[in-house]
MOPAC internal coordinates of N, CA, C and O (Angstrom, degrees):
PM7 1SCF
backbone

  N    0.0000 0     0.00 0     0.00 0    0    0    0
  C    1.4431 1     0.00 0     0.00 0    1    0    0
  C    1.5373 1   110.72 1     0.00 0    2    1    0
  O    1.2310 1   120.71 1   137.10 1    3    2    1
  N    1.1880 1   116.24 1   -42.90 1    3    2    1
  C    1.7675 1   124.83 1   168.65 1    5    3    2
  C    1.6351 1   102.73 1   -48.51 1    6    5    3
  O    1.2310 1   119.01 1   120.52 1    7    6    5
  N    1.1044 1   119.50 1   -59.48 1    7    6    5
  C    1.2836 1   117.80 1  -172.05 1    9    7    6
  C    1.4475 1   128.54 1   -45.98 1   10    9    7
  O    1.2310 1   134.77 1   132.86 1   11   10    9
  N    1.6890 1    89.04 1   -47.14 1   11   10    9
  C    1.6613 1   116.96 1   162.78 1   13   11   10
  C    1.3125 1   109.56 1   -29.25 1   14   13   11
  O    1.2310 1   128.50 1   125.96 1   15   14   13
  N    1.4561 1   101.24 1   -54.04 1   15   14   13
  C    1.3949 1   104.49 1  -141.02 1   17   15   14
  C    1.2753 1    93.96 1   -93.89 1   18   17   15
  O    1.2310 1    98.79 1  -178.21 1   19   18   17
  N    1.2033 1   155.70 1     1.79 1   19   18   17
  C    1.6538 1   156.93 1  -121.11 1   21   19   18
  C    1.5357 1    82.43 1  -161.74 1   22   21   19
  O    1.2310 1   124.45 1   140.73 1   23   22   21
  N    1.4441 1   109.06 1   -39.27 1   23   22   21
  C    2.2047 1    90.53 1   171.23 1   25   23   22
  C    1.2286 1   119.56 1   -60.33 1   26   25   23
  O    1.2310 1   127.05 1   137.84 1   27   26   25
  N    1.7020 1   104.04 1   -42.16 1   27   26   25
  C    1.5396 1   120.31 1  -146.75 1   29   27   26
  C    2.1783 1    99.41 1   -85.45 1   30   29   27
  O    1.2310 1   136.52 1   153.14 1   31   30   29
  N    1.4294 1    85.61 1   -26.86 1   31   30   29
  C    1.7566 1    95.64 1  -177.78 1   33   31   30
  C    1.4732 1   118.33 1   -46.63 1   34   33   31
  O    1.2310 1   135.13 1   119.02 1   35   34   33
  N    1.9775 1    88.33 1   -60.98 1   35   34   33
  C    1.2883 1   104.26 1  -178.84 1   37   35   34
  C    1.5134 1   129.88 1   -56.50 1   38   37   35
  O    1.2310 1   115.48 1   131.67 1   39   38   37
  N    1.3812 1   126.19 1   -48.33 1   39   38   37
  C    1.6958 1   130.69 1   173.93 1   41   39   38
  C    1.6953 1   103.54 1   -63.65 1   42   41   39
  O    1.2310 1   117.96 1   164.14 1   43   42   41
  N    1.3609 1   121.49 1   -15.86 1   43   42   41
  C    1.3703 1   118.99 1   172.54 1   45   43   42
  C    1.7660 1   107.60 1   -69.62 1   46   45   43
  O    1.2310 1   124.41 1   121.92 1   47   46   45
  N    1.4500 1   109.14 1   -58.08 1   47   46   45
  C    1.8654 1   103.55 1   174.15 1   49   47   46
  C    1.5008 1   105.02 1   -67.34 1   50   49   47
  O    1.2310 1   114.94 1   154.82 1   51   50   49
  N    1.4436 1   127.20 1   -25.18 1   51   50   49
  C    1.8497 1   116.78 1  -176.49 1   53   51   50
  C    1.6463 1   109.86 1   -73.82 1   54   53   51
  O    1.2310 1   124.08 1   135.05 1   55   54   53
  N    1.3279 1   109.78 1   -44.95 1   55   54   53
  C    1.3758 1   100.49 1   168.09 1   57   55   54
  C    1.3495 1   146.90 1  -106.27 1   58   57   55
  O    1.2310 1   124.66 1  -174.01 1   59   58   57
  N    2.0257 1   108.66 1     5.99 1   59   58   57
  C    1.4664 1   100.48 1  -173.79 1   61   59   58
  C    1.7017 1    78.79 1  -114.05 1   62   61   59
  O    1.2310 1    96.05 1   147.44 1   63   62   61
  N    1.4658 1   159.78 1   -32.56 1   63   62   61
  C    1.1213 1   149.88 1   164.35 1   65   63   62
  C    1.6693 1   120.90 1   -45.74 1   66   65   63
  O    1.2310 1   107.11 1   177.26 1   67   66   65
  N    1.5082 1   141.62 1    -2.74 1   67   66   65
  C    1.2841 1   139.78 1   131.45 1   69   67   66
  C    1.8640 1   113.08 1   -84.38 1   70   69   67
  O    1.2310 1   125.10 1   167.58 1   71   70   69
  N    1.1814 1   107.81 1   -12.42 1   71   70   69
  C    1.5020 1   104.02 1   175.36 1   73   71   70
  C    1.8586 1   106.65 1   -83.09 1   74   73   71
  O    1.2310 1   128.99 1   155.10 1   75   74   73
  N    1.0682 1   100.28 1   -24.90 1   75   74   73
  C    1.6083 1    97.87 1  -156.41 1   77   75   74
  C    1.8483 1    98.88 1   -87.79 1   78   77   75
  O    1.2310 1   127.97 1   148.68 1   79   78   77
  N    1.7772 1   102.25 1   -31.32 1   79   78   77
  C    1.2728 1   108.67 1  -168.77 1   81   79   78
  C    1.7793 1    94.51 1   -81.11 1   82   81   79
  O    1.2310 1   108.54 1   149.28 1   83   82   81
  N    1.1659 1   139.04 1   -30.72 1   83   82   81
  C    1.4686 1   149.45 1   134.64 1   85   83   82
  C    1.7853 1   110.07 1    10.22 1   86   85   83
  O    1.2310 1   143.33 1    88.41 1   87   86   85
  N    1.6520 1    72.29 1   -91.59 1   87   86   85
  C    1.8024 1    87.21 1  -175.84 1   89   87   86
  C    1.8457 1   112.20 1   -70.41 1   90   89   87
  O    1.2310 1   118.88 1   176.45 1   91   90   89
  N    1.0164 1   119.75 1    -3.55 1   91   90   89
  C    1.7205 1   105.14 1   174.86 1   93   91   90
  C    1.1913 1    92.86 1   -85.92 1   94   93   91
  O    1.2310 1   102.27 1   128.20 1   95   94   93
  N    1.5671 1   150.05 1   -51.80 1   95   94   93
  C    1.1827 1   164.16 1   155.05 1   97   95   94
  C    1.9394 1    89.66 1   -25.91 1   98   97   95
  O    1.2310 1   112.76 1    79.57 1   99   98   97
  N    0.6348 1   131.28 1  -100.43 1   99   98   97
  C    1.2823 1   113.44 1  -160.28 1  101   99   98
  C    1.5351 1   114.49 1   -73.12 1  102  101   99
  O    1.2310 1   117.52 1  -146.20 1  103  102  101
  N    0.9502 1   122.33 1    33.80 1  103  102  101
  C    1.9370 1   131.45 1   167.17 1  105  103  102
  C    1.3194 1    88.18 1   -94.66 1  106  105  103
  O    1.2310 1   125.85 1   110.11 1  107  106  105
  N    1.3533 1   106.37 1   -69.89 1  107  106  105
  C    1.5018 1   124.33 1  -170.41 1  109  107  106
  C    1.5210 1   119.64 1   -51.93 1  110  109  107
  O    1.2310 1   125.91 1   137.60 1  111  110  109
  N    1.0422 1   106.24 1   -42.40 1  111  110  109
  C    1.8210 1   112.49 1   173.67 1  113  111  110
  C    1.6975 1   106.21 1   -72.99 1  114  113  111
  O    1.2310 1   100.37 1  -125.19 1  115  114  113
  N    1.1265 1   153.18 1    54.81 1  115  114  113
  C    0.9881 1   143.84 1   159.42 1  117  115  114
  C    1.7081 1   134.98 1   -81.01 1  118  117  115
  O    1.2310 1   127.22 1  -152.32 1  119  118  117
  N    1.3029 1   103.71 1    27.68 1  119  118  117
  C    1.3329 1   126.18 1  -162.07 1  121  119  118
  C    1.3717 1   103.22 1   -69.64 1  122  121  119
  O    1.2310 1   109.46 1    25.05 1  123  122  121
  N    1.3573 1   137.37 1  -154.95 1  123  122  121
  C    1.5812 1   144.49 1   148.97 1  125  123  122
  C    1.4045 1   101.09 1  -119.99 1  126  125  123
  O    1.2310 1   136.17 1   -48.44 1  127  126  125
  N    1.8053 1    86.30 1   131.56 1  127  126  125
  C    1.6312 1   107.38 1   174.80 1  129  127  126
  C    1.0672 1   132.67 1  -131.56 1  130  129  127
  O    1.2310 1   111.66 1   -13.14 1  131  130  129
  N    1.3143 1   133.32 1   166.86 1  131  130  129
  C    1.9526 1   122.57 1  -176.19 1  133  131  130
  C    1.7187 1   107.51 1   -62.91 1  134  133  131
  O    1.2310 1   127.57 1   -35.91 1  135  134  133
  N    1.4445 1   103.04 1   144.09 1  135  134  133
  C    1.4995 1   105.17 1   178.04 1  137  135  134
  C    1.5797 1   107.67 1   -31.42 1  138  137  135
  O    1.2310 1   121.23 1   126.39 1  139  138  137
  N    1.6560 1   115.26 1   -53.61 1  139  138  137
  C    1.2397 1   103.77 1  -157.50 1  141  139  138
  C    1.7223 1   134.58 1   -72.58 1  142  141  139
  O    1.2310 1   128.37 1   157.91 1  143  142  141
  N    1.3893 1   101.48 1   -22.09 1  143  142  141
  C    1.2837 1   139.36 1  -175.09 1  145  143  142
  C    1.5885 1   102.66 1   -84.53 1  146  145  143
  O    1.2310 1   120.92 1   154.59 1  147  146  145
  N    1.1579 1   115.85 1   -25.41 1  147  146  145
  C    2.0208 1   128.47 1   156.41 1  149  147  146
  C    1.1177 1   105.87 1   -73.59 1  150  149  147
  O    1.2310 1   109.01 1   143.40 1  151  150  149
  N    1.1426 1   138.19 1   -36.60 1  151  150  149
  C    1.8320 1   141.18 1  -160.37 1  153  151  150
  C    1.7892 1    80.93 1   -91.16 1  154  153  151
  O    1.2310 1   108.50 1   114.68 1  155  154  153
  N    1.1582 1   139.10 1   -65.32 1  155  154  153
  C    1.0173 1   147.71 1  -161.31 1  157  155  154
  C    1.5287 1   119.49 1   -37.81 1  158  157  155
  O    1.2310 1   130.08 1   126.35 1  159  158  157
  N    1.3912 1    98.17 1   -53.65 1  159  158  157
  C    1.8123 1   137.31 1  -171.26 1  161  159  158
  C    1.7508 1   106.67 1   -69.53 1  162  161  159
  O    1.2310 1   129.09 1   133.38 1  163  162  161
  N    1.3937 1   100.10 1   -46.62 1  163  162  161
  C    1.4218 1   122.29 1  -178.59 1  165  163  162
  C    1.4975 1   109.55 1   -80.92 1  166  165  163
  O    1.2310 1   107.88 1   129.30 1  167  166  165
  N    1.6793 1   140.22 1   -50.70 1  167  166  165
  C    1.3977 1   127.76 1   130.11 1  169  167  166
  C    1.5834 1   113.87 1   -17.42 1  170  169  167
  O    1.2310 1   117.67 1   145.48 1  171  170  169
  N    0.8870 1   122.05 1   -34.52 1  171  170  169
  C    1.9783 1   107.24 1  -176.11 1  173  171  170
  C    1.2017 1    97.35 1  -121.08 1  174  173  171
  O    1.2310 1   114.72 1   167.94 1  175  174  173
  N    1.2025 1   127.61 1   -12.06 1  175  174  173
  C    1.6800 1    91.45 1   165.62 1  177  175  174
  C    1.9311 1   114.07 1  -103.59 1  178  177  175
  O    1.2310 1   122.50 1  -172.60 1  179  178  177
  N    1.5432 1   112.82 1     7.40 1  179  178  177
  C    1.2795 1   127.67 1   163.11 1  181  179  178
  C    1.8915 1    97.21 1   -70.39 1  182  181  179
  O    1.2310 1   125.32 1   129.23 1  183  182  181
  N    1.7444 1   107.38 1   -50.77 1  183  182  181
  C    1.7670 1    96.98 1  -152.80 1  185  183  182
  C    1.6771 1    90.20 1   -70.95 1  186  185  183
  O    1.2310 1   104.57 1  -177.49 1  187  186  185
  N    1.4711 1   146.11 1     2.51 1  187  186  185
  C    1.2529 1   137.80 1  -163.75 1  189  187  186
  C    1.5652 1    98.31 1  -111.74 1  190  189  187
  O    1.2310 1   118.76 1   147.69 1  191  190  189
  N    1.0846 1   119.97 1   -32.31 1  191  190  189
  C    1.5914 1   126.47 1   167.94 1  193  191  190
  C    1.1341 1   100.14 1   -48.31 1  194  193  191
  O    1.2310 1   115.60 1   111.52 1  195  194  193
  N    1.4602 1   125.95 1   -68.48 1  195  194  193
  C    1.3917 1   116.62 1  -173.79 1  197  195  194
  C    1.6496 1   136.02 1   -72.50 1  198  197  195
  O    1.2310 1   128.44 1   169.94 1  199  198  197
  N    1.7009 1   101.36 1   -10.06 1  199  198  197
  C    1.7272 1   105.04 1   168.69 1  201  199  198
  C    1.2798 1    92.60 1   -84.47 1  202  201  199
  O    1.2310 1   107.88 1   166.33 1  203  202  201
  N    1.6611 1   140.22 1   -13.67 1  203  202  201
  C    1.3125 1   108.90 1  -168.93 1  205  203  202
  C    1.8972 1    98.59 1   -85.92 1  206  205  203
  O    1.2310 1   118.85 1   179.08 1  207  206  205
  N    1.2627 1   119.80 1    -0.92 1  207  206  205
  C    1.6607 1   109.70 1   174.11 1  209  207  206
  C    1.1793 1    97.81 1   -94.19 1  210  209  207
  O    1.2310 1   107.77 1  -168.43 1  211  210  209
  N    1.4322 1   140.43 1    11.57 1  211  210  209
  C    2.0062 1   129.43 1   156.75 1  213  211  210
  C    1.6135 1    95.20 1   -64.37 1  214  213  211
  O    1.2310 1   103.69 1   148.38 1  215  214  213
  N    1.1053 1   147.62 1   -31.62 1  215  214  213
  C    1.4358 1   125.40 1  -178.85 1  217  215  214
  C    1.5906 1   110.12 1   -60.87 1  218  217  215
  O    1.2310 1   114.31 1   132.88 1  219  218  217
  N    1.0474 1   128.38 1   -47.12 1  219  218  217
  C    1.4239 1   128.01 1   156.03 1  221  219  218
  C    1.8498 1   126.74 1   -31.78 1  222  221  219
  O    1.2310 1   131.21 1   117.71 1  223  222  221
  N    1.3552 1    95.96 1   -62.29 1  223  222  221
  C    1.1074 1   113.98 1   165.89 1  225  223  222
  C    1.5000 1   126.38 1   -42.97 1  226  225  223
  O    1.2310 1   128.03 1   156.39 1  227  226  225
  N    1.3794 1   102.15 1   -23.61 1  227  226  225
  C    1.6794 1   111.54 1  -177.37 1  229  227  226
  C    1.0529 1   121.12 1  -113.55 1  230  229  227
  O    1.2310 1   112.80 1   159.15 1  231  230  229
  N    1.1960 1   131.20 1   -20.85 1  231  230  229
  C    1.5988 1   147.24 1   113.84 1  233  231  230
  C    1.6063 1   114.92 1    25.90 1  234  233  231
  O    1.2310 1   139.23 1    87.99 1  235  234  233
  N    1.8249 1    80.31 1   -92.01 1  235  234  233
  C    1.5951 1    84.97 1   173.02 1  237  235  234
  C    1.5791 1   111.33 1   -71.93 1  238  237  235
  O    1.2310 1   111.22 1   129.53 1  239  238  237
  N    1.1715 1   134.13 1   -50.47 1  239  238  237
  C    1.6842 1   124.24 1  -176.59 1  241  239  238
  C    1.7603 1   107.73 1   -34.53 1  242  241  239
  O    1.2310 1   130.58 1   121.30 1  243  242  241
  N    1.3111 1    97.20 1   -58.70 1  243  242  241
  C    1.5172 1    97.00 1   176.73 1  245  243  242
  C    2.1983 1   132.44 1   -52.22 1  246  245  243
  O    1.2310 1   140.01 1   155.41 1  247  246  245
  N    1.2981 1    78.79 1   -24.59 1  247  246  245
  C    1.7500 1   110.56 1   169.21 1  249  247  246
  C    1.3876 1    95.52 1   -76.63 1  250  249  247
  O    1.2310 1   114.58 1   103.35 1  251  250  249
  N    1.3287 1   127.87 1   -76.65 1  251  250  249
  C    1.3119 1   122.65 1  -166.00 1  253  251  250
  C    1.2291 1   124.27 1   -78.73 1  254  253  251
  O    1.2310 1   122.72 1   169.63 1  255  254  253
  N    1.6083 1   112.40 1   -10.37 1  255  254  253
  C    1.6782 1   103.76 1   157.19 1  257  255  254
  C    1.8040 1   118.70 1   -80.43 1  258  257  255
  O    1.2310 1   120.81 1   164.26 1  259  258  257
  N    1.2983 1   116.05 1   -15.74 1  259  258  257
  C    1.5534 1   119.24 1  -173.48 1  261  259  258
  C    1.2081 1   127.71 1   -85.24 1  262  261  259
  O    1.2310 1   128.47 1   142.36 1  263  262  261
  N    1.4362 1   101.29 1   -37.64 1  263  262  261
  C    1.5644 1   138.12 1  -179.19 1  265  263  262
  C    1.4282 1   111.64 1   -68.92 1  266  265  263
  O    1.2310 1   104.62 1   -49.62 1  267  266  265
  N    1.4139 1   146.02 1   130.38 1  267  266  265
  C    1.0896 1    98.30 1   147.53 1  269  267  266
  C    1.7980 1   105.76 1  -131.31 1  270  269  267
  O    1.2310 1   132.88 1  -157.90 1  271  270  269
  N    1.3596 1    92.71 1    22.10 1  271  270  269
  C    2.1901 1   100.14 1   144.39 1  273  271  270
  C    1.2837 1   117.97 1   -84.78 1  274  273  271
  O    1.2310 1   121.19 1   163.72 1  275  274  273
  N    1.6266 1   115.34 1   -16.28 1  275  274  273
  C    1.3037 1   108.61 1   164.83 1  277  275  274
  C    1.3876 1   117.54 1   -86.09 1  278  277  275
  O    1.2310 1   117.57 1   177.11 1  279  278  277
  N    1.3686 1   122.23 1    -2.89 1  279  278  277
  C    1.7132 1   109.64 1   168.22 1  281  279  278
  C    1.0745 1   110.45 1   -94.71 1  282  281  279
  O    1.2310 1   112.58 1   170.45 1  283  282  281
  N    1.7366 1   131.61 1    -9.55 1  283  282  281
  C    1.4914 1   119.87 1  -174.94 1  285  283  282
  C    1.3609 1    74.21 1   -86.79 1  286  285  283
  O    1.2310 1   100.59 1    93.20 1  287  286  285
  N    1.4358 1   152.82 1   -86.80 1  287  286  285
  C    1.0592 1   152.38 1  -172.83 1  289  287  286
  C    1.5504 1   115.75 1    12.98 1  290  289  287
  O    1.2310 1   125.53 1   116.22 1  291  290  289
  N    1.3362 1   106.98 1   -63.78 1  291  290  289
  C    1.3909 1   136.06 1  -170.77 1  293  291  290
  C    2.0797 1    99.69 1   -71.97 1  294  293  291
  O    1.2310 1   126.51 1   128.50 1  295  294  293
  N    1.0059 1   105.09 1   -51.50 1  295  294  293
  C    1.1902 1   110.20 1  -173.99 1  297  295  294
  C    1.4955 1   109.67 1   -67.26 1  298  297  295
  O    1.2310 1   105.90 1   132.72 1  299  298  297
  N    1.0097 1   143.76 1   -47.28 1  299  298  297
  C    1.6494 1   170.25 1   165.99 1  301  299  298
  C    1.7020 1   102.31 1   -31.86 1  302  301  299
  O    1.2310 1   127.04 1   139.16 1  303  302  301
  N    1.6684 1   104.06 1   -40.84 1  303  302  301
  C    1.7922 1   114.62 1  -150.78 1  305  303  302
  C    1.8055 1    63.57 1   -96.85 1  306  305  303
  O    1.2310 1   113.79 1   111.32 1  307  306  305
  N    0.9898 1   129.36 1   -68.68 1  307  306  305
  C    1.7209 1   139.96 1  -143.72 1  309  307  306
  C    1.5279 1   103.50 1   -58.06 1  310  309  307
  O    1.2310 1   113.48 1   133.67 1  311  310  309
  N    1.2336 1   129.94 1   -46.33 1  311  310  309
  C    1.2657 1   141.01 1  -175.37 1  313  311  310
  C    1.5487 1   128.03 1   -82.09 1  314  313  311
  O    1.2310 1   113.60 1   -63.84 1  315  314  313
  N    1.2530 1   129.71 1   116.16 1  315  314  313
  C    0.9250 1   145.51 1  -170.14 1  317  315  314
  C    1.7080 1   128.09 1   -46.45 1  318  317  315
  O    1.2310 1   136.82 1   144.95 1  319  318  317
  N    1.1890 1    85.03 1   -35.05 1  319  318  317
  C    1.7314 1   100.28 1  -161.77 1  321  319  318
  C    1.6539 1    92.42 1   -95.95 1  322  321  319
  O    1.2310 1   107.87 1  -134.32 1  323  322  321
  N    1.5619 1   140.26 1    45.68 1  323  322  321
  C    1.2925 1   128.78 1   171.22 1  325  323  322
  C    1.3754 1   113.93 1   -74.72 1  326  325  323
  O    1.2310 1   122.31 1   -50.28 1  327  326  325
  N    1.4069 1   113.18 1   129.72 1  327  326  325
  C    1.6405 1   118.02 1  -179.14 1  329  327  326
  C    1.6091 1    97.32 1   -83.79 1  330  329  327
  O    1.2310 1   124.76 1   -43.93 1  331  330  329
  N    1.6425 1   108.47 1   136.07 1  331  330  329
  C    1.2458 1   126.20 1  -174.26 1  333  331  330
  C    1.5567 1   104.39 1   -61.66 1  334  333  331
  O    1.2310 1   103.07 1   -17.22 1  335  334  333
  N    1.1091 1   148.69 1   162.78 1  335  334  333
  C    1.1813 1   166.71 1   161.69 1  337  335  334
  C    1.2707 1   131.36 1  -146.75 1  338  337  335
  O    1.2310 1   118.58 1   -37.77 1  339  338  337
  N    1.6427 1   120.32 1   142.23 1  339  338  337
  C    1.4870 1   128.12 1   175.63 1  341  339  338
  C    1.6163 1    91.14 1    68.87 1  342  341  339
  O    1.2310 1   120.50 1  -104.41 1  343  342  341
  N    1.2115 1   116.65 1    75.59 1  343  342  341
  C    1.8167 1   107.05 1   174.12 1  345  343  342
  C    1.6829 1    85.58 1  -139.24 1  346  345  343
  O    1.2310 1   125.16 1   -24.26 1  347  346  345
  N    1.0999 1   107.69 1   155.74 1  347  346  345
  C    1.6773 1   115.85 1   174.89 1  349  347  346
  C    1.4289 1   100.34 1  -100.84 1  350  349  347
  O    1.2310 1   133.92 1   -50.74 1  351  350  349
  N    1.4940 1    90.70 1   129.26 1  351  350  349
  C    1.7937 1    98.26 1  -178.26 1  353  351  350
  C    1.5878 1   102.72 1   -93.26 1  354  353  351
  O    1.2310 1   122.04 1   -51.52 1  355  354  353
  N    1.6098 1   113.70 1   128.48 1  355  354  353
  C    1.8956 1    94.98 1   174.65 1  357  355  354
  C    1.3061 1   100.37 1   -84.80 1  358  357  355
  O    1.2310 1   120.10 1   180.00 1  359  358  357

């Protein structure tokens, strides 16, 4: 469970601590700027939007490396060929 928790810690400071330092940087920058140097700003604060959803992302890895009723789990939903169960036959 320590381990768990020492996986799940770490991708929390790797990916929401450049997201967070991100958005004060652009609260704070609200100035007027050349179109291109806006397209620019908005490219990096779009590519930081999306490392800040890797905490999610690690979530489950951390679930599915610990678990391992959560990987048949995972495998069961993922796989095609699930045999029906608990159905009333008339």
């Amino acid at each position: 469970m320590t381990k768990m928790t020492l996986f799940h810690i770490a991708p929390v400071i790797l990916f929401q601590a450049p997201f967070a330092i991100s958005q004060c940087y652009f609260l704070a920058m609200g100035i007027s700027k050349d179109p291109i140097r806006g397209a620019q700003e908005q490219i990096v604060q779009q590519f930081f939007n999306v490392l800040g959803y890797g905490i999610y992302a690690t979530s489950f890895y951390c679930y599915y490396v610990a678990s391992k009723r959560f990987r048949e789990q995972v495998f069961n939903v993922l796989s095609f060929n699930q045999q029906r169960r608990n159905r009333v036959q008339p």
